[in-house]
N, C-alpha and C positions, 0 to 999 in steps of 0.2 A: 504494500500500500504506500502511495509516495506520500512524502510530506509536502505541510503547505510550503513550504522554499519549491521543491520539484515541483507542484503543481502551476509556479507564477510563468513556467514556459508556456501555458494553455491561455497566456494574457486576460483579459478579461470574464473570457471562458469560465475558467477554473473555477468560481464559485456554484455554475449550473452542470459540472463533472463529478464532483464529489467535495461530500463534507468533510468540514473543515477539521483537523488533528484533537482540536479541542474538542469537538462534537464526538467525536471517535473513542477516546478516552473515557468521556462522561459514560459513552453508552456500559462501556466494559465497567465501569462500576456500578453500575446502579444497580440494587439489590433485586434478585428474583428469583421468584420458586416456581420451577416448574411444573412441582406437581398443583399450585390451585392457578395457574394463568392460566384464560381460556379467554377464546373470541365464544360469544353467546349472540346466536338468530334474535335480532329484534325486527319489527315489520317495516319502521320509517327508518332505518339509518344501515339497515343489511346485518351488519355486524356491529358489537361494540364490545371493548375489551372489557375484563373483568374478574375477579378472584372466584372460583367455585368456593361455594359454602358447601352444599352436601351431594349428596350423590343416594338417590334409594324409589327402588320400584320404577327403576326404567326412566326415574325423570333426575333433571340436574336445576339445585340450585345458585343462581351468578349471581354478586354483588358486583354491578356495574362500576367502573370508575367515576360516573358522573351520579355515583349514589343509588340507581335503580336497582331491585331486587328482581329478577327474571326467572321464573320458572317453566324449561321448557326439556320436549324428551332429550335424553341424552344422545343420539343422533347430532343432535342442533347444537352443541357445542361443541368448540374445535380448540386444541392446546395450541398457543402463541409460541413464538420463538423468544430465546433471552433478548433484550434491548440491543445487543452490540449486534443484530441483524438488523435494526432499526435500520431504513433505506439500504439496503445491500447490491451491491451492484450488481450481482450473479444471482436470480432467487434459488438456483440449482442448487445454490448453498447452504439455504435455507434446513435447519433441524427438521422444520414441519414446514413440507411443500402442499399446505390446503388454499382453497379460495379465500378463506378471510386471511391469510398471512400472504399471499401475493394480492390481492386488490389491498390490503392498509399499505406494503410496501411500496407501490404502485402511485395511491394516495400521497404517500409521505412523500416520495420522491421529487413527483409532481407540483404540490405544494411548494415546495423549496426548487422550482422549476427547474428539475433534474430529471430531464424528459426520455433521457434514455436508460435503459436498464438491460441486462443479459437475463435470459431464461435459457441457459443452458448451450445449446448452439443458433438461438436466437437472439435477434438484437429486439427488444419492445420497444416501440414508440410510441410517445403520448402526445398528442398535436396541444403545444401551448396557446395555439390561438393568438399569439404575438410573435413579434420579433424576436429571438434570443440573439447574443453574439458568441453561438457556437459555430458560426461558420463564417470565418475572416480567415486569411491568410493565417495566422498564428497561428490557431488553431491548429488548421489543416499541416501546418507545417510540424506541431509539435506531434502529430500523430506519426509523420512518416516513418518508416521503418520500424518501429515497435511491433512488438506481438501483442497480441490481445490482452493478456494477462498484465503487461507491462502497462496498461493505458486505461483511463477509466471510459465505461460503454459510449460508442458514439459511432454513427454510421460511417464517418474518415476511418475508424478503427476495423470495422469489416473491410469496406472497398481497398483499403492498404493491402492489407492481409491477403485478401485473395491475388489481389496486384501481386504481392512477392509468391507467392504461390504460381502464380503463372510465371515468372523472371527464371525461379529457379527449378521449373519444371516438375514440378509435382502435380501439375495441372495433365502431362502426359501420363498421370497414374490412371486416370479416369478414364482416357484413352484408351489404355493397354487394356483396362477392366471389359473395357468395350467390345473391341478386339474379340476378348479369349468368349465372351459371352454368345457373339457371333458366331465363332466359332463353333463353340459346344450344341449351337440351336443347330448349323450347319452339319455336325455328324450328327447328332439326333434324326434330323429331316435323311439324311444319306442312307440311317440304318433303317430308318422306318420305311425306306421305299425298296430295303433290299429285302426286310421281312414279307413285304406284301408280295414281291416278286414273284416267292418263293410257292 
């Protein structure tokens, strides 16, 4: 994870790339139990986090953060991740890959217009509906040649990537896959017409 010094190459940028060192730290402290964090189905807001009070007869009791008590089947609530997943850039990352822990991530992100995000060997994008200044020269320049991992999500971070992928020929992997695939459909069809032959 780079520091905010490395991230000032992303000029402007850097603040809708990822949060900030101090945000990062905070998260890895803040205290959490996994066994009562839980996202709990409410009908106006989808999900809201919240401590499980009980658990009996098929139903789960949540004390809301914002104070509500919600009692609903245990299906309908889902375990949170610790905080230091708070906005994560990868959700593949993720302890618990459920919907309420990639749409709050998603949310959070978003909110601090951090419109890009990785699911894995996807890039997610959230249309901010504004301007952002993630795509000025700097930007794009501080992505060049990095590997994905080295960079935080951002569509310069794909199209690089496969860029050096095609340079250095790993793109002719696909090819040869191609190739042998043909191939094999090719004696397939050859023996199937020597069987009928016959």
């Amino acid at each position: 994870m780079s520091t905010d010094a490395e991230m000032e190459q992303y000029g402007p940028a850097a603040i809708y790339l990822r949060k900030p060192e101090k945000e990062r730290l905070e998260a890895q402290t803040t205290p959490f139990d996994a066994k009562t964090a839980y996202f709990v189905a409410e009908p106006t807001e989808m999900y809201l986090k919240g401590k499980l009070v009980k658990k009996e007869g098929g139903k789960a009791t949540v004390e809301t953060d914002c104070g509500k008590s919600i009692t609903v089947k245990e299906e309908d609530i889902h375990p949170r991740n610790p905080p230091k997943y708070d906005k994560i850039e990868d959700m593949a990352m993720m302890t618990h890959l459920n919907e309420p822990c990639v749409l709050y991530n998603l949310k959070e992100r978003y909110a601090s217009w951090m419109i890009y995000t990785y699911s894995g060997l996807f890039c997610v994008v959230v249309n901010p509906y504004k301007w952002l200044p993630v795509y000025d020269t700097t930007c794009v320049s501080a992505y060049r040649g990095k590997k994905r991992i080295e960079a935080p999500p951002h569509i310069f971070s794909i199209s690089d990537n496969g860029y050096q992928f095609m340079l250095t020929g790993k793109i002719k992997i696909s090819v040869t896959l191609q190739q042998l695939q043909l191939l094999e459909l090719r004696s397939l069809m050859h023996h199937n017409s020597k069987a009928k032959s016959r």
